[in-house]
Residue frames as qw, qx, qy, qz and C-alpha x, y, z in Angstrom:
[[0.867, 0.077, 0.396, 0.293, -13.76, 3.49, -32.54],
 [0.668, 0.429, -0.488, 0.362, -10.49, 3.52, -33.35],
 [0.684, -0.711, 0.163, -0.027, -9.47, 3.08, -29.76],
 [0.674, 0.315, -0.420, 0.519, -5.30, 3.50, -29.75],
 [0.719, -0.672, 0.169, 0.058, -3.33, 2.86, -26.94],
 [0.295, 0.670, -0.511, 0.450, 0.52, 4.32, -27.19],
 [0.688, -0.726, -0.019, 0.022, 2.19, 2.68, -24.71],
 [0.454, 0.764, -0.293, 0.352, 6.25, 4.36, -24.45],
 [0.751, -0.195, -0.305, 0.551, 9.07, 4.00, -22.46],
 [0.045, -0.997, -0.025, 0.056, 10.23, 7.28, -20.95],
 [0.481, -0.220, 0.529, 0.663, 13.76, 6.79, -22.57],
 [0.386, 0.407, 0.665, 0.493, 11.25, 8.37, -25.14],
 [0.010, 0.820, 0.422, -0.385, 9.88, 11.61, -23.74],
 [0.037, 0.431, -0.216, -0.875, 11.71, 14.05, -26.66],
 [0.093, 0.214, 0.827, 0.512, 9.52, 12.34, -29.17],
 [0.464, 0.092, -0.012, -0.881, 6.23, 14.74, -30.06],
 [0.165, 0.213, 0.952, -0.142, 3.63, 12.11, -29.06],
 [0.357, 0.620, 0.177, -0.676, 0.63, 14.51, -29.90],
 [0.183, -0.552, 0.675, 0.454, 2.39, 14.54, -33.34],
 [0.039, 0.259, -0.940, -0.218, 2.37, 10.94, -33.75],
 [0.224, 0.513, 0.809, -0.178, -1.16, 10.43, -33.17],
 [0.347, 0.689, -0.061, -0.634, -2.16, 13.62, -35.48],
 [0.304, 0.535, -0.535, -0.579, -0.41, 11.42, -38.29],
 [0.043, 0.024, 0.978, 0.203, -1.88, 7.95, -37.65],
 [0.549, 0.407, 0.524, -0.507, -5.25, 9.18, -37.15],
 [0.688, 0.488, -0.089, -0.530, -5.43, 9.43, -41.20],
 [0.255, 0.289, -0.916, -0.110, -3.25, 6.33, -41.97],
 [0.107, 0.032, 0.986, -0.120, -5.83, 4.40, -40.22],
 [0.302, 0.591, 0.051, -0.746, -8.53, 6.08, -42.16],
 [0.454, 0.496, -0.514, -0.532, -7.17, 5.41, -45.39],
 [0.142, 0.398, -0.894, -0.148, -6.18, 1.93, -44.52],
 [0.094, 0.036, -0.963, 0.250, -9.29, 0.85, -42.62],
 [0.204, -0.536, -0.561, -0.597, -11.81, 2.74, -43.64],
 [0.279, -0.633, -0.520, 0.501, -12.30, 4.43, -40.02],
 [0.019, -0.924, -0.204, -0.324, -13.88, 8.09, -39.86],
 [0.331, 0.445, -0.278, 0.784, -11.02, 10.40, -38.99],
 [0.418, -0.595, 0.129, -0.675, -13.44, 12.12, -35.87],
 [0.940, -0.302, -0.114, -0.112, -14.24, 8.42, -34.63],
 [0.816, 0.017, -0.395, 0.423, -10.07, 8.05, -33.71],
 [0.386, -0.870, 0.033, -0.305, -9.00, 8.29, -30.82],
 [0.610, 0.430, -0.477, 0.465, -5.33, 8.21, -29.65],
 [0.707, -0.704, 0.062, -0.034, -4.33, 7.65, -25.53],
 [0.605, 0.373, -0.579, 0.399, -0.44, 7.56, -25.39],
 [0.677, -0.732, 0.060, -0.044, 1.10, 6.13, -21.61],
 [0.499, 0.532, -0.636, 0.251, 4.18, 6.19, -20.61],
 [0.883, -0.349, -0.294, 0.110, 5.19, 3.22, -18.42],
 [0.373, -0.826, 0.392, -0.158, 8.08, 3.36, -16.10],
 [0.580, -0.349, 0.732, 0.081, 9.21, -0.32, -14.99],
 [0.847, 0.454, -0.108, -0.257, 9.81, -2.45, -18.29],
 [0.484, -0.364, 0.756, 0.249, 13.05, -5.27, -19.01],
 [0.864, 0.368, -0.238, -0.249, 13.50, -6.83, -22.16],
 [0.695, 0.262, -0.646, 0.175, 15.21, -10.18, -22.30],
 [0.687, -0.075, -0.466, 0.553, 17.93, -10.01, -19.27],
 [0.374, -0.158, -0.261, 0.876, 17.99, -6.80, -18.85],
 [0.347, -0.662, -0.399, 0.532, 16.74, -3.58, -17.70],
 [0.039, -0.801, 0.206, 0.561, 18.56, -0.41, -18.97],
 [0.160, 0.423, -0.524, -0.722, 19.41, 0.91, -22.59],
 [0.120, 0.225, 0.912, 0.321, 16.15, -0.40, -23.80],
 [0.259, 0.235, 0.145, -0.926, 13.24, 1.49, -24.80],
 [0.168, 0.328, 0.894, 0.255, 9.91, 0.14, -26.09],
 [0.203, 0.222, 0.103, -0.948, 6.89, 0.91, -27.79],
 [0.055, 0.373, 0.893, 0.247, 3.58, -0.91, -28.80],
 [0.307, 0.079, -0.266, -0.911, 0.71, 0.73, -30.47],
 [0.161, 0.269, 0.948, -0.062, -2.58, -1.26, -30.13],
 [0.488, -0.077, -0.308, -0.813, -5.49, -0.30, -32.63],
 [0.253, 0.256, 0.850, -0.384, -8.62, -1.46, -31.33],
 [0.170, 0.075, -0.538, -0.822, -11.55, -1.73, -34.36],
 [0.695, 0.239, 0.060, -0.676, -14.79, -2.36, -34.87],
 [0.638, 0.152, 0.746, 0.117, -15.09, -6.23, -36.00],
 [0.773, 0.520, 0.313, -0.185, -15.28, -6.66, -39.84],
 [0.359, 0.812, -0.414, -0.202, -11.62, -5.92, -41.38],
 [0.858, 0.368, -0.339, 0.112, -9.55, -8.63, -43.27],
 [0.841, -0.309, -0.059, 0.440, -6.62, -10.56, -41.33],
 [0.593, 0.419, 0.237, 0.645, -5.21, -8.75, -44.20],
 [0.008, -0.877, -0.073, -0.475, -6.34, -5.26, -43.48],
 [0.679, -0.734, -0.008, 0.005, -5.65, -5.84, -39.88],
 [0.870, -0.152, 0.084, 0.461, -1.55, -6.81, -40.90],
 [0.291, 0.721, 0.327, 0.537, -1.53, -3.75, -43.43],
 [0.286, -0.869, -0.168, -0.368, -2.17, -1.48, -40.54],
 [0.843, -0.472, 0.127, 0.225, 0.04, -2.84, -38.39],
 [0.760, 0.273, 0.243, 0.537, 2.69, -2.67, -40.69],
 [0.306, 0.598, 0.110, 0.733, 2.09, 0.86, -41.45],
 [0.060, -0.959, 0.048, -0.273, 2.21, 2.07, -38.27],
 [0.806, -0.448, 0.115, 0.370, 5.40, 0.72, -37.39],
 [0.521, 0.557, 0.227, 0.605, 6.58, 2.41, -40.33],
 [0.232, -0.858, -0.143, -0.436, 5.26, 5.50, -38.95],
 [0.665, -0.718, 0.113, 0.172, 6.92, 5.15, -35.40],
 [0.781, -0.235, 0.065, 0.575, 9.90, 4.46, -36.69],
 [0.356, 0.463, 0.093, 0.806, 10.03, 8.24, -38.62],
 [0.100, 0.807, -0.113, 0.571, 9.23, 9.61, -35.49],
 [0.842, -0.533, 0.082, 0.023, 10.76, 7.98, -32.98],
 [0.332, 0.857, -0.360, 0.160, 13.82, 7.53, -34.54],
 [0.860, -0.078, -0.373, 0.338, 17.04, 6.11, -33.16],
 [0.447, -0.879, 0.118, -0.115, 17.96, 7.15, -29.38],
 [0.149, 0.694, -0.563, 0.422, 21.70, 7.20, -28.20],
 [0.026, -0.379, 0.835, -0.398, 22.65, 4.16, -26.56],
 [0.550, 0.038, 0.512, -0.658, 19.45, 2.84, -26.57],
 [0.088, 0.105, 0.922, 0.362, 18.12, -0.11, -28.27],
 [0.432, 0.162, 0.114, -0.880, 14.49, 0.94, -29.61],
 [0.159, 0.257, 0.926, -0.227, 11.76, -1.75, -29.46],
 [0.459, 0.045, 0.016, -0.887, 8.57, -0.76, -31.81],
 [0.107, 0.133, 0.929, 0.328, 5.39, -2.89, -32.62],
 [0.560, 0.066, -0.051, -0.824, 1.50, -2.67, -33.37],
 [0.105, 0.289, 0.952, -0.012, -1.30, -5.09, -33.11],
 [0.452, -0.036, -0.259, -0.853, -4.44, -4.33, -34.72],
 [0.051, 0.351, 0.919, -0.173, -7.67, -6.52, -32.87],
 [0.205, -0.389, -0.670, -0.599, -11.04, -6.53, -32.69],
 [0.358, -0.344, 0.369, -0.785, -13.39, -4.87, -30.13],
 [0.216, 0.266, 0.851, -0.398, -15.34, -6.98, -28.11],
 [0.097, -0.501, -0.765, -0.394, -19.03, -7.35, -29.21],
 [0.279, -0.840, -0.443, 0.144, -20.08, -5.20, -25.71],
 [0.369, -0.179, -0.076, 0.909, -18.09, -2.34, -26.77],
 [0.071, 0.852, 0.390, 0.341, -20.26, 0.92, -26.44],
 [0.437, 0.204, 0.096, 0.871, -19.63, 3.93, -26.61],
 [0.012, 0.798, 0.586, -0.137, -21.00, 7.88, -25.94],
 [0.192, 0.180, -0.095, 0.960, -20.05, 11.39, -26.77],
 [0.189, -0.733, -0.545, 0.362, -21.60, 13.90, -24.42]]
C-alpha cells in the first residue's frame, strides 16, 4: 500500500514517468500518512483511447491511488487534488494536443494482501 496506477496516452512518451512517481511517492506521504517504502508506482501506457467524438489530438491521463481503508472523504479529495497539480508540472502542455489529467483516490478492498519476498 499505496498501490498507483499511471495510466498515459503515448502522445505522452517525452514526459519522465520514473520522475513523476519519484515526486508523488512523498506527496502521498505527507498527505496521507503512507510510509514512503510502502508506495508503489506502475505507470501504462495505453494505445486505443477517444474522448468525446473523437480520436486524435487528445491525450489522457488518470492516476489512481489505491489506500488502505481509514482516510477522510476529505483526505481522499486533498490527494487527488494534489496530484493533479503535480501532473500538470510535469506533463505540461503538448503541441496540438488537448491534455486530459485526473486522480481518484479509493479504498482497497478488505482481501487486499500483500508480500515482499
Amino acid at each position: 500500500m499505496p498501490q498507483i496506477t499511471v495510466e498515459r496516452s503515448p502522445h505522452l512518451d517525452h514526459v519522465d514517468w520514473e520522475e513523476f512517481a519519484l515526486a508523488l511517492h512523498p506527496l502521498v506521504v505527507e498527505t496521507a500518512a503512507a510510509k514512503l517504502e510502502a508506495c508503489k508506482t506502475r505507470v501504462l501506457r495505453t494505445e486505443d483511447e477517444a474522448v468525446g467524438g473523437e480520436k486524435d489530438d487528445h491525450a489522457i491521463v488518470n492516476v489512481t491511488l489505491a489506500l488502505l481503508a481509514g482516510r477522510s472523504e476529505e483526505t481522499k479529495a486533498k490527494l487527488a487534488e494534489a496530484v493533479v497539480e503535480l501532473l500538470r508540472k510535469h506533463v505540461g502542455p503538448a503541441d496540438g494536443i488537448t491534455v486530459h489529467l485526473s486522480a481518484e483516490v479509493r479504498d482497497l478492498d478488505a482481501s487486499y494482501a500483500k508480500a515482499v519476498l
